[in-house]
N, C-alpha and C positions, 0 to 999 in steps of 0.2 A: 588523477581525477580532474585536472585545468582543466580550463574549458581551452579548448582550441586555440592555437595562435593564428593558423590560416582562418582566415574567413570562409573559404569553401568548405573545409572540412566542420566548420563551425555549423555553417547553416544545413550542412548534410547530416552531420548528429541532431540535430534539433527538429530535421523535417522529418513530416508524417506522408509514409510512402503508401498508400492503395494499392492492395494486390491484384491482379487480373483474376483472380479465384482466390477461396478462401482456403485457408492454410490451416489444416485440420489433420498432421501427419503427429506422430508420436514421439517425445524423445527416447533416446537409444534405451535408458530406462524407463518403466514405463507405473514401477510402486518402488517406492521407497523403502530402504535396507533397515534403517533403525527406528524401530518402532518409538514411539511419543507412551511417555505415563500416562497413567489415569488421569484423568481431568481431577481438580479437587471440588467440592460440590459448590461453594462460593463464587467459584470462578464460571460458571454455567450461568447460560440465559446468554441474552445480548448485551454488551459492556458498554456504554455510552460514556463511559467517565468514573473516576476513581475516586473516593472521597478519601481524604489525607487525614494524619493526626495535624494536630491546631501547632501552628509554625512552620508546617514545611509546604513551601509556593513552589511549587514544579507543576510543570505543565507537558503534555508530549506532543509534538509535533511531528504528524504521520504523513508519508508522500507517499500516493500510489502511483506504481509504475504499471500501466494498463497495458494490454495489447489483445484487442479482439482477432481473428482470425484473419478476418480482411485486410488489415494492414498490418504495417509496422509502424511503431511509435516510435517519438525521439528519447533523448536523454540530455536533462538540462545540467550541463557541468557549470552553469555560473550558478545555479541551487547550491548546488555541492560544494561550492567554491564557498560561497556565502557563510555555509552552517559550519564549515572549517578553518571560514578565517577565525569566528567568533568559540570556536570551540564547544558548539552546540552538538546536544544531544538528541538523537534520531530514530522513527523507527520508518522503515522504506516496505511496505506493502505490495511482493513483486509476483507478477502475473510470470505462469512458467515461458508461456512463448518468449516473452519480454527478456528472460533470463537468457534463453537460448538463445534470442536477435543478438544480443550486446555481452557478451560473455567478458570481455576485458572490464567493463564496468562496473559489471557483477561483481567481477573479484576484485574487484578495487573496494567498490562497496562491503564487501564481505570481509577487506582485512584493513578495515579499520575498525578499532572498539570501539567507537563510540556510535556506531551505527547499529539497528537490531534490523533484522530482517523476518518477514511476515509473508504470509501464502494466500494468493488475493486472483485463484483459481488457473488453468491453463491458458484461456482464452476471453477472461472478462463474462462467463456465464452468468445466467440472473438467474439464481438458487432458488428463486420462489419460483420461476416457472419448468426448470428444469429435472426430468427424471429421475430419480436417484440414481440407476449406471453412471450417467450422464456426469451427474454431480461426482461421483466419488471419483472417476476418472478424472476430473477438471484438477479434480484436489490430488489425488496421487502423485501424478503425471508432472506438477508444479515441486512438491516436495522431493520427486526420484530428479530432476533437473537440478536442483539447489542442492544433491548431493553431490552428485558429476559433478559441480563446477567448487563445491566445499573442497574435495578431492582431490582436484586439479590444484588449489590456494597449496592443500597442503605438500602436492607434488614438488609446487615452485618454491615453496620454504624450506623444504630441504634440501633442495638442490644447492641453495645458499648457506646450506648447513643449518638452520632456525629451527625455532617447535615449529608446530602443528597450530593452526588457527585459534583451536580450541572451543570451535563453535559445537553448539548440537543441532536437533532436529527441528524445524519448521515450526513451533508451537502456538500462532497466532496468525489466526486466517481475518477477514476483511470480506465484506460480501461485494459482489461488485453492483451497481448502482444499488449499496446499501438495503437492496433485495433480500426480503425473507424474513420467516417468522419464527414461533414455538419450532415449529417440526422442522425445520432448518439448521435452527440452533440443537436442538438435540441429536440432529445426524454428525453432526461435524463434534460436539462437544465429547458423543460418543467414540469418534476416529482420536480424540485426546487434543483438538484444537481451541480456545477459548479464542470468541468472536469478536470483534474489537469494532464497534462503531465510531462515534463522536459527538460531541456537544458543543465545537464550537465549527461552522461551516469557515473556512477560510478562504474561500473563492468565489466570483460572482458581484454583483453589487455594481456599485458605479464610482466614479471619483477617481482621483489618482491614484499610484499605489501607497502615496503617502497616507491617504485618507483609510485607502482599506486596509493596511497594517494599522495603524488605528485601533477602527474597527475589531480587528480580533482582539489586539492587546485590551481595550473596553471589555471585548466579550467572555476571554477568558477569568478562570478562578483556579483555586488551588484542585487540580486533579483533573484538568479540562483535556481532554483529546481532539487538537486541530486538524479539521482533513486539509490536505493539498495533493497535489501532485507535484513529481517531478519528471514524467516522461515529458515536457515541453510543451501541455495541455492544459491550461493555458500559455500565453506563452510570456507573460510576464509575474508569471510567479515568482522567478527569481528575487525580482526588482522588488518584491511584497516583502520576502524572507529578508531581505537584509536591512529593510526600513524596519519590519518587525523587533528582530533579534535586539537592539537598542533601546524600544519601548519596553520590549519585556523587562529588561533589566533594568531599568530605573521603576518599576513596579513590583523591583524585589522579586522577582518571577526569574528560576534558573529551572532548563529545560531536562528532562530528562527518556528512558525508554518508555514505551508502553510497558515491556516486562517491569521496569524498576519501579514505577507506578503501581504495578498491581505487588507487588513482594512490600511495596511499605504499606500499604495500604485496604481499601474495604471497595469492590467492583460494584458498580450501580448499574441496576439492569434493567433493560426493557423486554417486553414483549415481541413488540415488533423493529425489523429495520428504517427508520425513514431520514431526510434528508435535516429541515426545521420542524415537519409535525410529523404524525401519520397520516400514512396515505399518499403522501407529497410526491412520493418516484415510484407509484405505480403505471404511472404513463411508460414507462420503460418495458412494461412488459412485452407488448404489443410495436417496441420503436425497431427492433434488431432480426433478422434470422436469425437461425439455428441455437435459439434460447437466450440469445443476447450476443451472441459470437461473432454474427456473419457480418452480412453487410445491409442496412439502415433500410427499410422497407418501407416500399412507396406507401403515402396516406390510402384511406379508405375513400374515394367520391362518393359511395353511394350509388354510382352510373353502372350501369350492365356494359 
């Protein structure tokens, strides 16, 4: 999981490559072998945040690994590096293309415990504008991916002679630009995924990154869900995470999964997905082709 020692190969993991066409092929699986439980009824709606029993300060800190059609994304190993020195707990919300770009990663990600892994569509689609085929495809096609590569972890462990991973199936989806509402949540809650938003934004803003670690560490509370990334999107997220991990801890704040958050605890839900309010990333509808996939569409002039 280093990050790089070459510099070339450093900034080649990190960079974000533009396809000449958009890349809307299938992986070799195309649904998912093992079916997900019922949803339990608590855990339905949109999750914004987890309310805890009175003493326990955990927080989860979620990184989405996006990849729209059009390109490929990076992968920040000095993120990774960061939440490992400090023995932080993770949950990595991974897009299927994304999985199938960087498959070494994957299973680096996939076999360490202290990381949980999450289904954050095939291509970055925006579930509120997109058809339900469309939809269920995005979501399949991410979880038949993430079993291929569960698969393979368990192939290489026993070649070493070791168990089996010991993961299960995909159980926590992420909407991408935090897109979509009631009927959203209940197609997905219905396939047995619980939706996971956030309440505290961790990206964006201004100041250094000492300022905006800060800033989250201020913003969080007991049961808070932080967005970030780590495909290299921003590209000094890293440098945020490891000012963070410090602050939290001396605020008595030890991180934990989204999963482990919801098993101590009571899901707090919304209606709808938004960013700091409603409505806020409805601009997204209208920003992307092929339902938020493709590649970034020209503005409107209003000129014939």
């Amino acid at each position: 999981m280093a990050e790089p020692q070459n510099p070339a190969q450093l900034r080649a993991e990190r960079a974000l490559h533009q396809l000449p066409a958009p890349d809307n092929s299938a992986p070799p699986r195309t649904a998912p072998v093992e079916p997900l439980s019922v949803l339990p009824e608590a855990r339905r709606g949109i999750i914004r945040r987890v309310a805890l029993p009175a003493g326990d300060k955990r927080v989860a800190l979620t990184f989405d690994l996006c990849e729209r059609a059009a390109a490929v994304f990076g992968y920040d190993a000095r993120l990774v590096d960061a939440l490992r020195a400090a023995n932080a707990r993770a949950t990595f919300f991974a897009g299927g293309k994304w999985l199938r770009s960087h498959p070494e990663r994957s299973l680096q990600l996939l076999a360490d415990p202290r990381f949980e892994l999450g289904n954050h569509s095939w291509t970055h689609a925006n579930m509120a504008v997109a058809p339900a085929e469309f939809r269920k495809r995005q979501v399949d096609w991410t979880s038949a991916q993430y079993e291929l590569l569960r698969e393979e972890l368990d192939r290489r462990l026993a070649a070493r002679g070791l168990a089996p991973c010991g993961r299960g199936p995909l159980k926590l989806f992420r909407l991408p630009f935090g897109r979509g509402g009631q009927e959203v949540a209940q197609f997905l809650n219905q396939q047995g995924y619980a939706v996971i938003q956030w309440d505290v934004v961790g990206e964006g803003g201004h100041g250094t990154a000492q300022a905006r670690a800060q800033a989250i560490a201020d913003a969080v509370r007991p049961g808070s869900i932080v967005l970030l990334h780590a495909n290299a999107v921003p590209k000094d997220t890293a440098e945020v995470v490891r000012r963070l991990l410090p602050l939290l801890a001396r605020k008595g704040y030890a991180t934990a999964t989204v999963g482990e958050l919801l098993d101590a605890g009571t899901a707090q839900t919304v209606v709808e997905g938004y960013f700091t309010f409603p409505g806020d990333n409805s601009i997204y509808d209208d920003m992307f082709d092929g339902y938020g996939t493709g590649p970034r569409l020209r503005p409107k002039t209003g000129k014939p």
